[in-house]
C-alpha positions as YAML, in Angstrom:
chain: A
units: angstrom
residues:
- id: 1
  name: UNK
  ca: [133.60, -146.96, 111.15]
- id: 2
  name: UNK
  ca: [137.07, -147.53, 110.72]
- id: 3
  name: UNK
  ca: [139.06, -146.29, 107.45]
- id: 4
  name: UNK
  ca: [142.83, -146.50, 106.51]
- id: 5
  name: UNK
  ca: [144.92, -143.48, 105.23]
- id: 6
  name: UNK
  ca: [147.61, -144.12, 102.86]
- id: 7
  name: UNK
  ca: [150.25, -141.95, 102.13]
- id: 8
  name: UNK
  ca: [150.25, -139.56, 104.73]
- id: 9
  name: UNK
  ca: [152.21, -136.51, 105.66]
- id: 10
  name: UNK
  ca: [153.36, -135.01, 108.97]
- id: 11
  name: UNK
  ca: [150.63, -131.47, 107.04]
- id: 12
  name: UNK
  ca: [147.87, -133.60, 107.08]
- id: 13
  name: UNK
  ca: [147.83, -134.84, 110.31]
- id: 14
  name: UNK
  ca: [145.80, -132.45, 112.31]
- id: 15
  name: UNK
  ca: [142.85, -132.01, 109.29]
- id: 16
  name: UNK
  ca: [142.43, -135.78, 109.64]
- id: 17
  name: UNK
  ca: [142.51, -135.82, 113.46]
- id: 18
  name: UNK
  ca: [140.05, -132.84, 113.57]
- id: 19
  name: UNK
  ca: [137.73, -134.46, 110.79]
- id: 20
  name: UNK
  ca: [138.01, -138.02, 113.05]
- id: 21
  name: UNK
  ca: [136.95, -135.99, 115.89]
- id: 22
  name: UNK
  ca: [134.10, -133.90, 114.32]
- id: 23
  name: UNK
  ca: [132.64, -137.58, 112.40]
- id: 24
  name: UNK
  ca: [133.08, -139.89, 115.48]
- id: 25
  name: UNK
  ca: [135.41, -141.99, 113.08]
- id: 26
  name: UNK
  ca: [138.52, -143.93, 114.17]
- id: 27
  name: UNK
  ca: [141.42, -143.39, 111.57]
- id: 28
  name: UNK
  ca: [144.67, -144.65, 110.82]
- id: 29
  name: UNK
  ca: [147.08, -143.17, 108.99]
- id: 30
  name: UNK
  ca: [150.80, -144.47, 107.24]
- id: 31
  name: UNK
  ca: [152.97, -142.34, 105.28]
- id: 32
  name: UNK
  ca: [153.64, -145.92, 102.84]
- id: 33
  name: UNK
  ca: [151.88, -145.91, 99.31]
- id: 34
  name: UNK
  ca: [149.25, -148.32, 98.89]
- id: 35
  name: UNK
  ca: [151.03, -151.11, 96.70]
- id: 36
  name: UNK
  ca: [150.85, -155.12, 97.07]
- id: 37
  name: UNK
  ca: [153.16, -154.79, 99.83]
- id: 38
  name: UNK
  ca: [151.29, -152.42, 102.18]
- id: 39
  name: UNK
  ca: [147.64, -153.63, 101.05]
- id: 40
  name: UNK
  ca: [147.14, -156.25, 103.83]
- id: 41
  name: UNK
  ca: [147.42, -153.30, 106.33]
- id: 42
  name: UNK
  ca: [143.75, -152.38, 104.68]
- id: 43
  name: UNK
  ca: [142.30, -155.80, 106.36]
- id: 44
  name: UNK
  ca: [140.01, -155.27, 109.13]
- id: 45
  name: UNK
  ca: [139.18, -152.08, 107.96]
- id: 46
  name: UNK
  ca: [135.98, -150.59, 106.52]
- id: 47
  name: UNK
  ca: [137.27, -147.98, 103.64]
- id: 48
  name: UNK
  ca: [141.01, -146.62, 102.86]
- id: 49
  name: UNK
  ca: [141.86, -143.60, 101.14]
- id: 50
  name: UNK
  ca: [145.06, -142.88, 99.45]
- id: 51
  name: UNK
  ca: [147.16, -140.14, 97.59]
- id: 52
  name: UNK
  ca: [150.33, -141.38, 95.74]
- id: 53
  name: UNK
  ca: [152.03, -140.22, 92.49]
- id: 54
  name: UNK
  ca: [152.87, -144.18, 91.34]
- id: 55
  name: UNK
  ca: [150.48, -147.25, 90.12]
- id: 56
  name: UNK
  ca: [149.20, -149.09, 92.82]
- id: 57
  name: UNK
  ca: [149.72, -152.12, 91.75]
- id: 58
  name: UNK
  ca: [148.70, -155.13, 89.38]
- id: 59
  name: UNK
  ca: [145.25, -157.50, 89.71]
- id: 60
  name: UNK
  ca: [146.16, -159.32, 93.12]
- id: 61
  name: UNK
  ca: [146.21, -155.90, 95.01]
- id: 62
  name: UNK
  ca: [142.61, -155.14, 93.61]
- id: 63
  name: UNK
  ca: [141.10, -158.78, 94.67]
- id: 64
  name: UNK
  ca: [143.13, -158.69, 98.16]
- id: 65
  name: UNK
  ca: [140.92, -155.63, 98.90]
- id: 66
  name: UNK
  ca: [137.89, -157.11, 97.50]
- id: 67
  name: UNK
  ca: [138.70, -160.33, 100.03]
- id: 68
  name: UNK
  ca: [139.24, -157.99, 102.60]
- id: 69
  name: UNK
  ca: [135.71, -156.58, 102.38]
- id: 70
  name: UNK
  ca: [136.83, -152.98, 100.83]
- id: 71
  name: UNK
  ca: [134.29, -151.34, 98.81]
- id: 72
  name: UNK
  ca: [135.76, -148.23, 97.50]
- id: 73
  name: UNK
  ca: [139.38, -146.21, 96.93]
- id: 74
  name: UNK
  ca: [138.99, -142.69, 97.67]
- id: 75
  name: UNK
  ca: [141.80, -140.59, 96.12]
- id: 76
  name: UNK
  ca: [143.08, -137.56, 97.64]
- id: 77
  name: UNK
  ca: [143.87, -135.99, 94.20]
- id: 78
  name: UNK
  ca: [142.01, -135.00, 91.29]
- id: 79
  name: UNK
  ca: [143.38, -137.17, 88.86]
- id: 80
  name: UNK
  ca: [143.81, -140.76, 88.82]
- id: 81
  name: UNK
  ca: [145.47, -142.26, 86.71]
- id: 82
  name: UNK
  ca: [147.45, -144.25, 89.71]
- id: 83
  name: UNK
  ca: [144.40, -146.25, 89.98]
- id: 84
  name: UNK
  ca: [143.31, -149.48, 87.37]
- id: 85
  name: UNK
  ca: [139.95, -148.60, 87.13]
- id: 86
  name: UNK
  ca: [138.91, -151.64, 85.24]
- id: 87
  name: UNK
  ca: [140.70, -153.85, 87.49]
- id: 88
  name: UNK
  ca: [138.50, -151.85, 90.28]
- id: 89
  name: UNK
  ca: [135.61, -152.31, 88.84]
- id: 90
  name: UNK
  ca: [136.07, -155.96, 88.18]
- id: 91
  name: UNK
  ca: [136.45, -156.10, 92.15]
- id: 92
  name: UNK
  ca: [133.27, -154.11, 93.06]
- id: 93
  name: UNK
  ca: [135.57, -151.42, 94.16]
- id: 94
  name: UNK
  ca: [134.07, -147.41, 93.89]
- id: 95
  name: UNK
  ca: [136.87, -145.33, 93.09]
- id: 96
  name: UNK
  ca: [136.37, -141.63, 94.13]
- id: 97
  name: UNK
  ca: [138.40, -138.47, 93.65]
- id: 98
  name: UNK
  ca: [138.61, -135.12, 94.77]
- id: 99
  name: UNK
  ca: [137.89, -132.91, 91.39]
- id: 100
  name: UNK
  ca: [137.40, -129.18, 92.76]
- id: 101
  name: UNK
  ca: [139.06, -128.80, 95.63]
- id: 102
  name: UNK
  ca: [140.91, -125.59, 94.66]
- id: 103
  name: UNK
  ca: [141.32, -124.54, 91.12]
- id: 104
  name: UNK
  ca: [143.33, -121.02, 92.40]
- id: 105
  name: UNK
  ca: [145.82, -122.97, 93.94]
- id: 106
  name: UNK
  ca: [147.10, -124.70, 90.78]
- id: 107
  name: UNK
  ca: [146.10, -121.97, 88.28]
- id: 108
  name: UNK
  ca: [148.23, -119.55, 90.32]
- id: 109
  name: UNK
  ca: [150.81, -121.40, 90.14]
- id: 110
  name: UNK
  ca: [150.74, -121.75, 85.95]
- id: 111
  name: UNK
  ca: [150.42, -117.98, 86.02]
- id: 112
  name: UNK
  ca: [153.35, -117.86, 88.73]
- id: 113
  name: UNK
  ca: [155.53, -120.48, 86.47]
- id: 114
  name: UNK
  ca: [154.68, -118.60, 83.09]
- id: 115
  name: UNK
  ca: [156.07, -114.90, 84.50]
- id: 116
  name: UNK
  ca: [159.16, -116.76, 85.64]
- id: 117
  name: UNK
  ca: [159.76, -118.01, 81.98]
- id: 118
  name: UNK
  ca: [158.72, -115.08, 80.53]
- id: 119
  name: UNK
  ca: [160.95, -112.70, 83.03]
- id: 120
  name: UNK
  ca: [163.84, -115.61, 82.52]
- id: 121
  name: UNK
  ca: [164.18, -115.75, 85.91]
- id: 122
  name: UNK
  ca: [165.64, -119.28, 86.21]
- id: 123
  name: UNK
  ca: [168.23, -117.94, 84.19]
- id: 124
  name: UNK
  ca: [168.65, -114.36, 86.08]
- id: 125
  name: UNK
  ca: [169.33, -116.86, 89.24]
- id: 126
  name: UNK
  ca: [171.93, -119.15, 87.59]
- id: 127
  name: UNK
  ca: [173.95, -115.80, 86.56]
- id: 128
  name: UNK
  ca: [174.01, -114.60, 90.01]
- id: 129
  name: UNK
  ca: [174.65, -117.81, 91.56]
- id: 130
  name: UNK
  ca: [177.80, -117.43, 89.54]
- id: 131
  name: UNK
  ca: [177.96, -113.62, 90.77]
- id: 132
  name: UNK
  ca: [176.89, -112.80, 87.00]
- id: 133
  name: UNK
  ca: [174.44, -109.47, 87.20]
- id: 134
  name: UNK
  ca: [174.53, -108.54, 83.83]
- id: 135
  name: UNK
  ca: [171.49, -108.21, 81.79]
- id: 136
  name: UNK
  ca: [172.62, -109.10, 78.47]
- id: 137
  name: UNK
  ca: [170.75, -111.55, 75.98]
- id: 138
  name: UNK
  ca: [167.45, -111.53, 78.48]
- id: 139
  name: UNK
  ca: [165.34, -109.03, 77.54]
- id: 140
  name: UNK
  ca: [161.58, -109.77, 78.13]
- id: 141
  name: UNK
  ca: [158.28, -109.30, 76.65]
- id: 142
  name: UNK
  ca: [155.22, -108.51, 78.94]
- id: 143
  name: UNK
  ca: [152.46, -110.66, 79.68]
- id: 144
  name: UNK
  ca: [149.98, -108.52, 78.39]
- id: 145
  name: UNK
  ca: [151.56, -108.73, 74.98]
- id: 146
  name: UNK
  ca: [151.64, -112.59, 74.90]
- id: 147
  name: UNK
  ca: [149.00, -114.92, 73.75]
- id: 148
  name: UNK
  ca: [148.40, -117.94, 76.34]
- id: 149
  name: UNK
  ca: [146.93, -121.11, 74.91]
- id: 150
  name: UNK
  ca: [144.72, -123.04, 77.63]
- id: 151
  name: UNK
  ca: [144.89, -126.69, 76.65]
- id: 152
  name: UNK
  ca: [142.02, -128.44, 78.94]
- id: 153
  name: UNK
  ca: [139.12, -125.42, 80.16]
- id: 154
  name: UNK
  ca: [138.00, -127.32, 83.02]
- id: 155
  name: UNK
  ca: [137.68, -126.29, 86.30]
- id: 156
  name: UNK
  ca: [141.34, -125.56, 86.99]
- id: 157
  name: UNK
  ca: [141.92, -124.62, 83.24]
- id: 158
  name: UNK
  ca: [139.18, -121.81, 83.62]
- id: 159
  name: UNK
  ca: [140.94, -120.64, 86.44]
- id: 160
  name: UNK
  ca: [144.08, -119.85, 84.47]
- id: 161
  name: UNK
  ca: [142.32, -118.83, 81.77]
- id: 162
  name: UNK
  ca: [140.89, -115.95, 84.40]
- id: 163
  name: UNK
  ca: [144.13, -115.02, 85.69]
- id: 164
  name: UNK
  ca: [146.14, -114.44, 82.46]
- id: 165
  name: UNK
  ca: [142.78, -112.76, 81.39]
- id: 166
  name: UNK
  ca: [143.03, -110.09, 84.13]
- id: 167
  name: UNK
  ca: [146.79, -109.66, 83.52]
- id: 168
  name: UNK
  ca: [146.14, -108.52, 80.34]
- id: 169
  name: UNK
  ca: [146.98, -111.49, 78.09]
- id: 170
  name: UNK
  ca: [144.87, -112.72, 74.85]
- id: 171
  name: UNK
  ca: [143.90, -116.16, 76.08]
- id: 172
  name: UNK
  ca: [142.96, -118.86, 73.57]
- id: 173
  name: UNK
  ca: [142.03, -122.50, 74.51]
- id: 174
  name: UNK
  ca: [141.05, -125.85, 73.22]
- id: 175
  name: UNK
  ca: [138.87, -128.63, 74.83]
- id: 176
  name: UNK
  ca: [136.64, -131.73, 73.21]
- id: 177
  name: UNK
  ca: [134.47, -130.29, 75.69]
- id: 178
  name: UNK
  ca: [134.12, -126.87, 75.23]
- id: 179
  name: UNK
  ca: [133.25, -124.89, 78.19]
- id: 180
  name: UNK
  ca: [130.40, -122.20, 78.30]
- id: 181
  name: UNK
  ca: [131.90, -120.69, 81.75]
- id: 182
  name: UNK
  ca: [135.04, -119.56, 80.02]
- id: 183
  name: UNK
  ca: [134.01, -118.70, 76.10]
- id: 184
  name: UNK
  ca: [133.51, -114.73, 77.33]
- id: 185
  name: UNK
  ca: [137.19, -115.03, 78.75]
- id: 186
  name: UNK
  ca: [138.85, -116.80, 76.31]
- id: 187
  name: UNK
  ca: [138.39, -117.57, 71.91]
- id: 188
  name: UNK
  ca: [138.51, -121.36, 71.58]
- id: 189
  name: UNK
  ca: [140.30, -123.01, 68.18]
- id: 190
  name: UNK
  ca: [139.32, -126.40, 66.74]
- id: 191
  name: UNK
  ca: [142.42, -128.09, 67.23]
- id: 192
  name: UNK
  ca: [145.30, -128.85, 69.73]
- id: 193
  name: UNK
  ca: [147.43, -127.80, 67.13]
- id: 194
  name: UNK
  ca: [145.82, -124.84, 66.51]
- id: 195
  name: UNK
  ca: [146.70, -123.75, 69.76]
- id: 196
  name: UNK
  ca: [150.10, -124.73, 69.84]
- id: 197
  name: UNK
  ca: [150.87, -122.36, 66.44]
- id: 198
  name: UNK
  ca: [149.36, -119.49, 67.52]
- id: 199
  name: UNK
  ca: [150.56, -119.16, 71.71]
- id: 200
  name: UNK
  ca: [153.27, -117.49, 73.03]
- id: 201
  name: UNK
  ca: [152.93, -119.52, 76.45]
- id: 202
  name: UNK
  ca: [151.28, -122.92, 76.42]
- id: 203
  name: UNK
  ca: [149.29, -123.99, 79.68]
- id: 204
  name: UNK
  ca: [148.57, -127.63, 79.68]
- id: 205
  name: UNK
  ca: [145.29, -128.48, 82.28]
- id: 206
  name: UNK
  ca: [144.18, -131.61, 81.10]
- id: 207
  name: UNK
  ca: [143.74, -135.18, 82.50]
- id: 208
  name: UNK
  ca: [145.76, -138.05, 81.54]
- id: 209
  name: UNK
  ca: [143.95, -140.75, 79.53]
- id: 210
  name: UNK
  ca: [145.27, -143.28, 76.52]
- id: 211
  name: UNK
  ca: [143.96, -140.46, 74.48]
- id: 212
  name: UNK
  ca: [146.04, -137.62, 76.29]
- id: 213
  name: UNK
  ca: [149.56, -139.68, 76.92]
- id: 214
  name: UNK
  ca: [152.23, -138.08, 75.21]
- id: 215
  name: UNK
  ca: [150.22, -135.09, 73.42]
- id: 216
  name: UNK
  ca: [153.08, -133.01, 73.43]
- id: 217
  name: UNK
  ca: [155.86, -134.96, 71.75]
- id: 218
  name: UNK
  ca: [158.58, -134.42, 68.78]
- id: 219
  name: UNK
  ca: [155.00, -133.43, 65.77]
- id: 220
  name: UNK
  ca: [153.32, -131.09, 68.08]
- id: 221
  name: UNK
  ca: [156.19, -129.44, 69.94]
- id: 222
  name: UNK
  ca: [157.76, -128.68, 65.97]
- id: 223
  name: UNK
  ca: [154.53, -126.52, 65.58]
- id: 224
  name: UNK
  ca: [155.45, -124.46, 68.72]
- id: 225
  name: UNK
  ca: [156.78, -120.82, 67.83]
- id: 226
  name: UNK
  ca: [160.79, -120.77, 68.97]
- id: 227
  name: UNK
  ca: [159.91, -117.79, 71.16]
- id: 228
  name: UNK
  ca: [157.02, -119.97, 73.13]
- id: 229
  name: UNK
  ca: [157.05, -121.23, 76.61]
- id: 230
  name: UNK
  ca: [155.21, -124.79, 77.84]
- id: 231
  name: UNK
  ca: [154.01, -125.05, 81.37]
- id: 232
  name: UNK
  ca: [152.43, -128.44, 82.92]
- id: 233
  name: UNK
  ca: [150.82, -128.22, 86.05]
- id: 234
  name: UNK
  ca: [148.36, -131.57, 85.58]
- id: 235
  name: UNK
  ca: [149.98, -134.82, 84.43]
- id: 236
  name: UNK
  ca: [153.28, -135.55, 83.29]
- id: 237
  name: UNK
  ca: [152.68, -138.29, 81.22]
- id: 238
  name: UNK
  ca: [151.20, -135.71, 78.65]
- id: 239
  name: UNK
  ca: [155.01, -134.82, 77.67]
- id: 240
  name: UNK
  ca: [157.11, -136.87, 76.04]
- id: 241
  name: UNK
  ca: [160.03, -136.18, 78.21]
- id: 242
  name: UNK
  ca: [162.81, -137.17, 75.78]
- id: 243
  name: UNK
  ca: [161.32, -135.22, 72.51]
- id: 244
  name: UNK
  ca: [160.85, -132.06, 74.77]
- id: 245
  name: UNK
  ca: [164.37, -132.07, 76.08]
- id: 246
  name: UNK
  ca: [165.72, -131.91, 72.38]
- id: 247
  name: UNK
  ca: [162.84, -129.34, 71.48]
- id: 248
  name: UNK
  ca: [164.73, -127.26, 74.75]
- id: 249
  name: UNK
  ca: [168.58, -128.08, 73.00]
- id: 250
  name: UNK
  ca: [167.99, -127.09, 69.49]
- id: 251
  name: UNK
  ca: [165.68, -124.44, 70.49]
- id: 252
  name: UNK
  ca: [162.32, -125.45, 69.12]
- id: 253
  name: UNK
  ca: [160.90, -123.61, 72.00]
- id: 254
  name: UNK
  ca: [162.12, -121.47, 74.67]
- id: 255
  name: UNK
  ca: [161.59, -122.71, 77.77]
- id: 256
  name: UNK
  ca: [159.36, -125.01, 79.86]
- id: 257
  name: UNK
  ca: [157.86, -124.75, 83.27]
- id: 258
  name: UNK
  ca: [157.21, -128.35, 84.44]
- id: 259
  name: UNK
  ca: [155.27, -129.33, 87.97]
- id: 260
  name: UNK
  ca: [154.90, -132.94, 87.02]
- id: 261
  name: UNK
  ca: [156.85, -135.11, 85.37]
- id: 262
  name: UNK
  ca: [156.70, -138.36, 83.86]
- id: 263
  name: UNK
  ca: [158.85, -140.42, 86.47]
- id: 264
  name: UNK
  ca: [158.12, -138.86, 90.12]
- id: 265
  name: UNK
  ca: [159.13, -141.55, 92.22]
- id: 266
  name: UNK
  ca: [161.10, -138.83, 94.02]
- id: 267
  name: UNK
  ca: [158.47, -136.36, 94.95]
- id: 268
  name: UNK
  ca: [158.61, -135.41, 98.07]
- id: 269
  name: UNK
  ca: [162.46, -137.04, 99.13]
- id: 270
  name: UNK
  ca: [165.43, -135.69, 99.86]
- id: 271
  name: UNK
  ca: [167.87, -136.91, 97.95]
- id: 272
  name: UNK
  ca: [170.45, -134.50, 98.99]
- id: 273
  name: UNK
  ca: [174.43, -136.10, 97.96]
- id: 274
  name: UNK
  ca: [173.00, -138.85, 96.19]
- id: 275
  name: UNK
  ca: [172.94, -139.78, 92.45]
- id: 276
  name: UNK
  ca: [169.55, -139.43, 90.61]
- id: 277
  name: UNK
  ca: [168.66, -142.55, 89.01]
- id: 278
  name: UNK
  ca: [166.67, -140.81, 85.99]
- id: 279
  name: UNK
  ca: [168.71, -139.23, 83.12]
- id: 280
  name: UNK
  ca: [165.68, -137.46, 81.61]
- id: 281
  name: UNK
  ca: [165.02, -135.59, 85.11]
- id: 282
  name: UNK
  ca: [169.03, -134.87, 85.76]
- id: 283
  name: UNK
  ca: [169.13, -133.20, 82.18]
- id: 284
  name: UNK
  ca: [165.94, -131.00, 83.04]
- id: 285
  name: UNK
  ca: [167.47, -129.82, 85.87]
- id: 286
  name: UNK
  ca: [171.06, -128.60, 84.56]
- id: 287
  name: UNK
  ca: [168.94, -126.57, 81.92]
- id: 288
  name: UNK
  ca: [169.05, -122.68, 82.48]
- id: 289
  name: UNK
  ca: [165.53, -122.58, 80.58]
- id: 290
  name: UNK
  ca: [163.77, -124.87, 82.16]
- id: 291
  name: UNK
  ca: [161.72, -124.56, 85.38]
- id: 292
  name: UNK
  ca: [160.94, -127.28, 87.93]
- id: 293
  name: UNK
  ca: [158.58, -127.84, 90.79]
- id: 294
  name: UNK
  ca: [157.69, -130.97, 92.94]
- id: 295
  name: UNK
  ca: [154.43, -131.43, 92.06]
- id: 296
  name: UNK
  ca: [153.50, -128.61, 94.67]
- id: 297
  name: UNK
  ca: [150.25, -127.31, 92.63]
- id: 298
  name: UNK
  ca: [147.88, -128.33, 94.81]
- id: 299
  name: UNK
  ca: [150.39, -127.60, 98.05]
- id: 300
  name: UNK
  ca: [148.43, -124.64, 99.25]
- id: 301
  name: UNK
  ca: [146.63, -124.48, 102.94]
- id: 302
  name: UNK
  ca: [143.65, -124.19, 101.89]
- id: 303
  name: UNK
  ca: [144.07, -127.22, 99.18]
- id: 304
  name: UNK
  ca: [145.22, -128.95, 101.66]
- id: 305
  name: UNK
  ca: [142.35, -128.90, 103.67]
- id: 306
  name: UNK
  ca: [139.95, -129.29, 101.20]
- id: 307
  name: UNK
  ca: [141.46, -132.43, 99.39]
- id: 308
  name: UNK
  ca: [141.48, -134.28, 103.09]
- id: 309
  name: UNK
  ca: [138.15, -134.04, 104.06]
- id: 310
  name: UNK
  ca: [136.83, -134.08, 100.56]
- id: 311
  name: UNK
  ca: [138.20, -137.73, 100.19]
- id: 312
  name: UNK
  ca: [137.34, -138.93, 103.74]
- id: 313
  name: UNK
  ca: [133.26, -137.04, 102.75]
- id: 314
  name: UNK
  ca: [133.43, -139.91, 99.80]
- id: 315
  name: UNK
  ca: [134.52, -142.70, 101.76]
- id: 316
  name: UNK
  ca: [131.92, -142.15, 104.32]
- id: 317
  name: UNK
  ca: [129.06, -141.49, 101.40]
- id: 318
  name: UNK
  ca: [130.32, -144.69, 99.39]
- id: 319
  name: UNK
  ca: [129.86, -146.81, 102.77]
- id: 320
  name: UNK
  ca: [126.45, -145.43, 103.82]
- id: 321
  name: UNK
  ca: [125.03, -145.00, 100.49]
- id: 322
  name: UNK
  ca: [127.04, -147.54, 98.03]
- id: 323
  name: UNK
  ca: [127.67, -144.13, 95.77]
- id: 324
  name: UNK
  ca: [129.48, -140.87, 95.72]
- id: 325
  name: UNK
  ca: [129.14, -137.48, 94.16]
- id: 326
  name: UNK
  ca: [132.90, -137.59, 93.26]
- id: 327
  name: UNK
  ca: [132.17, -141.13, 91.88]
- id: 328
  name: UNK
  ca: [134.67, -141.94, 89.18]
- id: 329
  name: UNK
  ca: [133.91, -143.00, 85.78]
- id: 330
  name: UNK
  ca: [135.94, -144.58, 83.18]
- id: 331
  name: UNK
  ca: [136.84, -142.33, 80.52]
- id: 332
  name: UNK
  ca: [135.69, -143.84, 77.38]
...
């Protein structure tokens, strides 16, 4: 067997050589996305795997693997929304993800993020970068007082909901799914909105789908207290990038901790001296309330780890078996 990694970094080098070794299964790996101009790399081998934060490309990259004999793409993320699953499907090809493989290390990161807003420490650290200690204007509130709204209670979302439980906070959630793991942690409401009027800190955990894309935009962010704080850790198409930066300037809301974004061609570059070609992003970062991330949620050893073999497990099952556990379905 013979399989193709996409996207890989200089971290993931060893788990893949040590899960090569252990399977008796030759690998090769690229750190170049999967797009139509890397695809033909994929021919001559049996399976490819890939992890990238952009689309991989239109209909001919789909029917070039199909030609080439691939059967499946196994994503080394949970979500994937990088991936045209009707255009895979049309092509015979299995997509697989990786849906579990640790909700702690995202969830502690939304708690992590949300005592940083709520402690204004991005703004503590601008003052002193400007040899500014003084206190004034940032008093805080404690987390126990606060009331965190959970938007999406799967696995990850149940995590944080756990977390901010044990740190005292009244935790409140919404899902079109409810689920029964969490209801003794936290009081669902009926509505998205509901949520968003009664929380003090908003933790988004959901996928994104049609249905999802731009949930939080100019409507729902207006029904956001002034004194609230909005943290994404999942997608970050579920902002609308351009109504939450004016929610941020006329103080609609108080802050935002933000892991993904909706443009992230940049993750993972250093882009040190040079101009960044994305307004949106540039005017995030020059805001004192307003915390940013690389999309590092899942950037945890044991994540790491997990994720890796996790995806190569599916591409192996898809090939012997024509199926997968982690099989992907298309949301309806």
């Amino acid at each position: 067997m013979k399989l193709l990694m996409y996207g890989v970094q200089d971290h993931e080098k060893k788990i893949i050589a040590d899960w090569a070794e252990s399977h008796k299964v030759d690998i090769v790996t690229t750190p170049d996305f999967l797009s139509e101009q890397t695809v033909a790399r994929a021919k001559s081998f049996d399976g490819i795997c890939i992890q990238q934060p952009i689309a991989l490309g239109g209909p001919k990259l789909y029917a070039q693997l199909k030609d080439y004999g691939i059967r499946q793409i196994a994503t080394r993320t949970a979500g994937y929304d990088m991936i045209d699953l009707a255009e895979a499907e049309n092509n015979g090809l299995i997509v697989t993800n990786v849906p579990a493989y640790s909700p702690y290390a995202v969830a502690e990161l939304a708690v992590t993020q949300a005592m940083q807003l709520v402690r204004h420490i991005p703004q503590f650290q601008k003052r002193i970068s400007n040899q500014d200690f003084r206190w004034s204007g940032l008093l805080s509130k404690e987390i126990r007082s606060l009331t965190v709204g959970i938007v999406g209670t799967g696995r990850i979302g149940a995590t944080a909901a756990e977390l901010f439980k044990g740190l005292g906070a009244k935790v409140i959630g919404f899902d079109q799914y409810p689920n029964d793991r969490v209801k003794s942690i936290l009081d669902y409401r009926p509505s998205l909105e509901a949520v968003l009027k009664e929380a003090d800190i908003v933790s988004l955990h959901t996928p994104l789908f049609d249905s999802t894309r731009h949930m939080i935009n100019k409507n729902t962010l207006k029904l956001m207290k002034k004194s609230a704080f909005l943290i994404n850790i999942a997608r970050g198409g579920l902002i609308n990038t351009e109504d939450l930066i004016d929610a941020l300037e006329t103080g609609e809301i108080a802050g935002a901790a933000l892991d993904t974004f909706e443009n992230e061609t940049v993750i993972n570059k250093n882009l040190s001296g040079q101009p960044l070609d994305d307004p949106l992003l540039a005017k995030l970062i020059a805001m004192d309330q307003v915390l940013l991330t690389p999309h590092v949620g899942f950037f945890t050893e044991t994540a790491i780890q997990n994720i890796d073999e996790g995806a190569l497990d599916c591409v192996v099952e898809v090939l012997e078996t024509g199926t997968s556990r982690n099989r992907v379905q298309q949301p309806e």
